[in-house]
N, C-alpha and C positions, 0 to 999 in steps of 0.2 A: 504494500500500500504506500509505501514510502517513494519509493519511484513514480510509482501514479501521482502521488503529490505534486513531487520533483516536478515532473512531467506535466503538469498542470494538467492532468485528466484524473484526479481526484472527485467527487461528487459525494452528497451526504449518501447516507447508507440504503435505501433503495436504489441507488442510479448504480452505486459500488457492483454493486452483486450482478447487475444490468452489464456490467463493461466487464465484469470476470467471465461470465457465458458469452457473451460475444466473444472476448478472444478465447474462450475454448474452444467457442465454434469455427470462427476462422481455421484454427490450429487441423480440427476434425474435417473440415473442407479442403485442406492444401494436400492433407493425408490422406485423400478420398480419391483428389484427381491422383496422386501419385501411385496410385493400388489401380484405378482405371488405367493409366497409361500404362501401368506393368502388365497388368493381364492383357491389352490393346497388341502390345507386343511381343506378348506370347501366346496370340493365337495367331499371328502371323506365321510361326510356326510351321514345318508339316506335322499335323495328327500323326499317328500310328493309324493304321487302319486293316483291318484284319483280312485272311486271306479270301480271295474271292471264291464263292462255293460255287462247282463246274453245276449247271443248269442241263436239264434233260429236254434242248432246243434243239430243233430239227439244223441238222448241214446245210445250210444254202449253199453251198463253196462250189464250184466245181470240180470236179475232182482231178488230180493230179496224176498226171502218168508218173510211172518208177521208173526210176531211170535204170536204163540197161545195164549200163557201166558207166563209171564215175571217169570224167573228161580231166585227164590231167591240163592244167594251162600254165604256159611258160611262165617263168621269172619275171623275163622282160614287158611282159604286160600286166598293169595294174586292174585285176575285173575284179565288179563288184556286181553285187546280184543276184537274184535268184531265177534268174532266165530273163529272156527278152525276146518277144516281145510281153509275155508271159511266163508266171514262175514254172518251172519244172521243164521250160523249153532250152535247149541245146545251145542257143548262143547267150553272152551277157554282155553286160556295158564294158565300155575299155575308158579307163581314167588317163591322166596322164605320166607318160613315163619316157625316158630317152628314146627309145624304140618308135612310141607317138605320138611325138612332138611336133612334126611335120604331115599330121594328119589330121590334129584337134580345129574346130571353125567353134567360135562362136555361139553361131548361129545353127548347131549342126551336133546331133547325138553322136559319139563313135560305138560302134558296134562292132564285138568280135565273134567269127563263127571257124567253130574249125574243120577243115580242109579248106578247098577249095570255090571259089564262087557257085561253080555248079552242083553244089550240094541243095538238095533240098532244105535246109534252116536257112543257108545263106541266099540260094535265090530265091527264097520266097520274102525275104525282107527285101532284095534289089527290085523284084517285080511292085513291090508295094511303094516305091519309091529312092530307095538307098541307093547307094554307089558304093561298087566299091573300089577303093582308094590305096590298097593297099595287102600287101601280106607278109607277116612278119611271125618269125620262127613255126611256120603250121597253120597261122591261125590267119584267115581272109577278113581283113576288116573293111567296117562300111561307115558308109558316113550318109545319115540319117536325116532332111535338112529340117528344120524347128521354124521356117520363118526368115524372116531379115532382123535381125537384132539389133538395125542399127536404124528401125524406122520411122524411130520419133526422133529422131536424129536431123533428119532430113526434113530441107526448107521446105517450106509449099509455097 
């Protein structure tokens, strides 16, 4: 009460008791938002969430041919994929690497199939559009075009 005095916020004995619960309350409101912001920021969090239980839904998928034999593919080429044009199909994408570095466009999927152009995987992506541009260690690659990538590029 002495400091209250000091402090010219002193008052006769109803006001007193009046300006003790106010700053308790104050006190209990700065300690309120500080518990809201803590929780705020740990539900930001990821949950834990439990494992997902497999449901008795019918396959829509189509289904996947087995593959005969597993396609070894060179070093020198970087493929990623689970087939192309479709999973479980015979040829896959070709990323870049020393080997197709002079084959990559842009504008332009690279795609590897191996043997030969006249393979049924390979000319059935050339007939659909591809070219192919190239072959390297076995593997006939094609180049796929996407467009002109550079057509908001250009004046009108």
């Amino acid at each position: 009460m002495l400091a209250a005095f000091v402090l010219g916020g002193w008052r006769p004995s109803h006001d007193s008791k009046w300006l003790f619960y106010r700053g308790v309350m104050k006190h209990i409101a700065k300690i309120a938002w500080v518990v809201l912001g803590a929780l705020a920021i740990a539900a930001c969090g990821k949950a834990p969430t439990a494992a997902p239980t497999p449901t008795a839904a019918a396959d829509t998928s189509e289904p996947v041919a087995p593959a005969t034999e597993a396609t070894v593919w060179p070093a020198s080429l970087n493929v990623f994929g689970d087939g192309y044009p479709n999973a479980g199909d015979p040829c896959r994408r070709v990323g870049e690497s020393a080997a197709t570095i002079d084959f990559l466009d842009d504008s332009a999927i690279l795609v590897g199939c191996v043997g030969d152009a006249a393979t049924e995987p390979a000319a059935a992506i050339i007939a659909a559009g591809g070219k192919a541009v190239g072959r390297v260690d076995g593997v006939t690659l094609i180049s796929i075009p996407q467009g002109d990538a550079n057509v908001s590029m250009k004046p009108e």
